[in-house]
N, C-alpha and C positions, 0 to 999 in steps of 0.2 A: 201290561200297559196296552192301552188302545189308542191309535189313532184315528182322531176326532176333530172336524172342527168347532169352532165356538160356539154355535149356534146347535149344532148335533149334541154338545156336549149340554147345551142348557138344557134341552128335550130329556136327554138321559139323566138331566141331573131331578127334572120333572119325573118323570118315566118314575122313579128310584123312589122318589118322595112321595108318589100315590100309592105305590106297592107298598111300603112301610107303614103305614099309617093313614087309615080309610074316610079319614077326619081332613084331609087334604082335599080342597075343590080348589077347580080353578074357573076363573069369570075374564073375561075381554070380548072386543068386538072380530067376529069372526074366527075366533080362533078351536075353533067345532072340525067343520065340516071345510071351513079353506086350511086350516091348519095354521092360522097366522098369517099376517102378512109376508112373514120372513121366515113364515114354516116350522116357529119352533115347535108350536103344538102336535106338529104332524103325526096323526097315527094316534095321538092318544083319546081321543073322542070313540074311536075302533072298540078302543084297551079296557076305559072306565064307563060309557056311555054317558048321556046326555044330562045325569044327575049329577057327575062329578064335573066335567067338561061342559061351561055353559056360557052358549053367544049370547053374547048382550046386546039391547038397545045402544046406538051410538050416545052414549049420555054418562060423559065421565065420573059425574057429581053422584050418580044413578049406581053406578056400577064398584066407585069406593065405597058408596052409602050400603048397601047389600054385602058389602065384604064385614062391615063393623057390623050388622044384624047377627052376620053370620059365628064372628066371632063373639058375640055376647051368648050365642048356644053351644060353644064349645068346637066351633069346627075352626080349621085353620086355612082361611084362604090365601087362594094366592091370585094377586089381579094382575093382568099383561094390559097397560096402555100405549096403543096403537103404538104413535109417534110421541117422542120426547117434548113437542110443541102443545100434546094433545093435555096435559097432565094441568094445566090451569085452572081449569072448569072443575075438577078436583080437589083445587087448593083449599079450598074452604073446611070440606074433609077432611082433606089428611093434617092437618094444623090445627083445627079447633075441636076435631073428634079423636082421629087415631093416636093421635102425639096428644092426648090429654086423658083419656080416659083412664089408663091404668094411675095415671096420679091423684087424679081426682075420688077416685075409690079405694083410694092409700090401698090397692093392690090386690082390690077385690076382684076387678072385670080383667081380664088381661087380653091383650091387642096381639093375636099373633098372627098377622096381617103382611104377607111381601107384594110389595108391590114396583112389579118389574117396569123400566121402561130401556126400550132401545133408546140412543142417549147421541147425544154430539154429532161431528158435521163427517164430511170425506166421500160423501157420495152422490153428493150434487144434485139433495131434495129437495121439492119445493116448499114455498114457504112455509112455515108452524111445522115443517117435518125435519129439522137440524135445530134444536136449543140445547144450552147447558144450563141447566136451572138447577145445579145443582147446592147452590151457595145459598138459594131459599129454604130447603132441607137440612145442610148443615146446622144454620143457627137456629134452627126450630129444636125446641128442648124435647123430648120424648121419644125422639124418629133414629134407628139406628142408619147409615147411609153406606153404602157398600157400590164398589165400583172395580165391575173385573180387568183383566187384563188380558185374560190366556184361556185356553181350553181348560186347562186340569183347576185353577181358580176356578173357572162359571161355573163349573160340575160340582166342585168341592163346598164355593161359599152359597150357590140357592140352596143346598141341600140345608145347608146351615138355617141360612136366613129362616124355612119354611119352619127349623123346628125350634129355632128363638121365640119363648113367650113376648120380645120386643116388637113394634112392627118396628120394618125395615123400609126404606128404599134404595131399590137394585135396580140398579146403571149397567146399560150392555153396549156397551161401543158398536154402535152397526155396524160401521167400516170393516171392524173384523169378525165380522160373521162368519164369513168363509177360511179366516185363517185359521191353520191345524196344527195340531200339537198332541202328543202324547198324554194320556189322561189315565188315574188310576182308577178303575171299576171298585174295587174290589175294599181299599182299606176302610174300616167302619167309620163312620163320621167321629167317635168318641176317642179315634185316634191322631183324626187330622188336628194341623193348627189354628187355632183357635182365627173366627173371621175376623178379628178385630186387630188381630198383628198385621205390621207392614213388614215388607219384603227387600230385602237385596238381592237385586236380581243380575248384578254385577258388582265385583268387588273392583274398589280402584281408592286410590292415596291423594289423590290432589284438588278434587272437587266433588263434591255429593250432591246429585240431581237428583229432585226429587220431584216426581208426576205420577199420574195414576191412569187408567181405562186407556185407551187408544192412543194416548202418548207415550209413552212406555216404549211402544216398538220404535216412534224416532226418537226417544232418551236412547236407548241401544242403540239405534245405527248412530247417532253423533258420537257415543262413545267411543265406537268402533273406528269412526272416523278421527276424532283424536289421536287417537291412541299411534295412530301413522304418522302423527307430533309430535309424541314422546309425551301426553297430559292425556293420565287417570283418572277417568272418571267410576265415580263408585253409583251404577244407579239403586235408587231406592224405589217400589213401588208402592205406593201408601196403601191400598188396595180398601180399606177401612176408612173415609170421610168424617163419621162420627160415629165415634171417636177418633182420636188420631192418635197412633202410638209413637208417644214419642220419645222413649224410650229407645227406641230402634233409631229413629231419626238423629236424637242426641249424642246416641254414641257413634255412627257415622259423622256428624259432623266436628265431632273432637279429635276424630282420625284425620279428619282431612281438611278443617279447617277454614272451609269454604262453602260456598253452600248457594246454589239456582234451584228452583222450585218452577215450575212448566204447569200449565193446563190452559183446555181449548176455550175456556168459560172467561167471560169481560175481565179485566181487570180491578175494575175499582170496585172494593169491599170484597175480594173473591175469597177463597180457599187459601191460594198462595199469601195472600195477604195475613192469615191468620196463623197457619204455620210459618209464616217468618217474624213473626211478632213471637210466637212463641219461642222459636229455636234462640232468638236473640234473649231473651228473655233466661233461657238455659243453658247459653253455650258461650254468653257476652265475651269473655274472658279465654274462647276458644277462638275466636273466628280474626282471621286473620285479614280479610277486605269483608264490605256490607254486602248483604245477602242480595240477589237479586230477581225478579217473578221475568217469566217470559208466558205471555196470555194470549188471547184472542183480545181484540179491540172493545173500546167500550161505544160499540154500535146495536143497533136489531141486528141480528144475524144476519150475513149478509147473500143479497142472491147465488144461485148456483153457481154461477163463471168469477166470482169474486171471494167465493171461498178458500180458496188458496193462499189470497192475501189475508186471511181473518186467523188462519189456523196456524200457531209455531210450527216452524221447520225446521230442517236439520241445523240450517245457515241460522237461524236467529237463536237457537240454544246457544249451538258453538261462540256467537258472538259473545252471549250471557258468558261463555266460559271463560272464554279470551278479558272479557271485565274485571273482572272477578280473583283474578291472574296476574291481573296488571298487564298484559299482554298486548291491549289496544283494542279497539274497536274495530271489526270487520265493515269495512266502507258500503254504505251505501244499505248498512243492515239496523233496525230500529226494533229491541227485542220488545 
């Protein structure tokens, strides 16, 4: 095992996927010769040169567009957009091209296309550089959606993502770029689990939190902090957007009966909204109070000094949990 943080580990999870398979380019703006904005590229421009590692024109639409050329001759790119704001002027793209082409050719062209973005708020960007768009990907039929959480995940699932014939879009929590964790080098991808399982990444009896990418670390610390209550929380990390296994989800929430669902992304129509449709849907007869979402607002994302009020914290889970509990509402907290 290596310690690695998030952002070293995506590099190495890059790094890994160009040695393996020479059919791997990568395209974004600056990510050559500055090494990224956030440096994941760093070094690999060195490694593979300028044929495999290639800056792009600022031109989102430009640089998905050239990723789908590319995969129609067999190569498998992988595109890094900027910022999580930047990925718009791409939509067009990746919804009416990449998410359609392998259907429309009943499975002749195949799309094997990842397409990273750093993703969500916590570091007090400006504007168009903190969104979660991630609920427009979800309901797009064709597009696998992946969202890490940890070092040994980011290593594990790009490596995946790149050698999925689906495309993919891959969420990187900026926030935790720099946080580190132990990661395995070494075990072959055909032995890892599969990227479309979710995670328990704490076992507990009384409530099943379920959130993904950057809230995961405050599902764990609320847990943590419960727990100095005497109320178990079981977190789940979904880690997989689309699909969603719920499988794993169902049978935590039969254990425990309850069930709060967290992410930083709007409320209305989100993610949380569809896994709780679902769990109810699988578990009606299990759940002992109604399921409850704790999200970001349904605003524009908001300036930098205001993002703290837009982002779940520890206090507004815990409240969800205390709901949930019958336990009461924590004053003055609005999940």
């Amino acid at each position: 095992m290596t310690e690695l943080t998030l952002g070293k580990a995506l590099g190495a999870g890059l790094r890994r996927a160009m040695r393996d398979d020479d059919r791997v380019v990568l395209l974004g703006e600056d990510i050559g010769r500055l090494g990224g904005v956030f440096r994941i590229t760093d070094g690999l421009l060195d490694e593979f040169g300028t044929g495999r590692v290639i800056d792009t024109p600022l031109a989102e639409s430009g640089i998905v567009g050239t990723a789908v050329g590319l995969a129609f001759r067999g190569y498998r790119p992988v595109v890094e957009i900027q910022f999580d704001g930047f990925v718009y002027p791409a939509f067009d793209q990746i919804v009416a091209q990449v998410a359609k082409l392998h259907y429309r050719t009943q499975g002749r062209v195949k799309m094997p296309i990842t397409i990273r973005i750093p993703w969500a708020g916590g570091i007090g960007a400006a504007e168009h550089h903190s969104e979660s768009p991630e609920a427009y990907f979800v309901h797009t039929a064709g597009l696998r959606v992946v969202a890490v959480s940890n070092p040994e995940d980011a290593y594990r699932s790009l490596r995946q993502a790149i050698a999925s014939d689906d495309p993919v879009i891959f969420f990187e929590p900026k926030r935790l770029y720099h946080h580190k964790g132990e990661v395995d080098l070494e075990t072959p991808l055909a032995d890892a689990p599969p990227m479309g399982l979710a995670q328990v990444v704490r076992a507990g009896s009384d409530v099943t939190l379920v959130t993904y990418g950057a809230m995961v670390t405050t599902a764990l610390e609320a847990a943590s902090a419960a727990a100095d209550e005497g109320v178990s929380i079981e977190v789940v990390d979904l880690r997989s957007l689309s699909p969603v296994d719920y499988d794993t989800l169902a049978a935590s929430v039969r254990r425990t009966g309850r069930v709060v669902v967290a992410h930083e992304a709007s409320r209305e129509a989100g993610v949380a909204a569809e896994v709780i449709a679902s769990i109810t849907e699988f578990c009606f007869e299990y759940l002992e109070s109604a399921p409850l979402r704790v999200t970001g607002h349904d605003v524009p994302y908001p300036p930098a000094k205001l993002e703290k009020y837009h982002l779940p914290d520890l206090d507004r889970l815990l409240d969800a949990v205390d709901r949930v509990l019958d336990r009461g509402a924590r004053t003055g907290v609005d999940a």
